[in-house]
N, C-alpha and C positions, 0 to 999 in steps of 0.2 A: 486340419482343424486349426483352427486360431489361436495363437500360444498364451495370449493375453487371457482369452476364456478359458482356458485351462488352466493358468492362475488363477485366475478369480472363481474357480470351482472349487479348488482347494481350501479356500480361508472359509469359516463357518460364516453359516448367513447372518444376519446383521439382525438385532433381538428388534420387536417391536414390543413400544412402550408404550405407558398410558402418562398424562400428568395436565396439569392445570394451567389455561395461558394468563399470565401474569402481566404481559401488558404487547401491544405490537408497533413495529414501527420498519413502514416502507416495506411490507411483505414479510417482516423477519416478527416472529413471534417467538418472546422469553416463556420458557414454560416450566412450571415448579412439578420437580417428580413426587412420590409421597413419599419417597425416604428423606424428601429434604434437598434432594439435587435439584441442579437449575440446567436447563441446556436453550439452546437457541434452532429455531426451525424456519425454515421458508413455506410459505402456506399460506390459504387464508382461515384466518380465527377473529374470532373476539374474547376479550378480556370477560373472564372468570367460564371459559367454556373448557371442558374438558375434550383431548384429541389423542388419536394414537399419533404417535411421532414412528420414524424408522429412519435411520439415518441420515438425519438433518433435514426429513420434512415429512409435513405433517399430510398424514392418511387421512383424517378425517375424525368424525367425532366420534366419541367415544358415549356410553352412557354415566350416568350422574348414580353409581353403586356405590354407597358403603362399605367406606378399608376397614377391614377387620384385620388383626392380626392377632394368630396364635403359636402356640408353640404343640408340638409334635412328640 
């Protein structure tokens, strides 16, 4: 087996996110998460569309749900 994949088994998988594209440029879309965070993705979007992201590129779109938050 391949020693590389066997690394890369070990580290947990990589979270997929939801957040807002904020603006793009040349393939790279900025995109605002709802906590407030910003990160950058390769992908195709448009400005003010919401997408899942997963490790620096975007999955696709997302739908347009209302953040609620509460407490437990």
């Amino acid at each position: 087996m391949n020693l590389f994949k066997q690394f890369l088994d070990l580290l947990p998988p990589r979270p997929l996110e939801v957040g807002t594209v904020q603006s793009t440029h040349n393939g790279i879309a900025t995109i605002e998460l709802p906590g407030g965070g910003v990160l950058q993705a390769r992908g195709e979007a448009t400005q003010g569309q919401r997408v899942f992201v997963r490790d620096g590129l975007i999955e696709g779109p997302a739908p347009e749900l209302e953040w609620i938050e509460g407490e437990v």
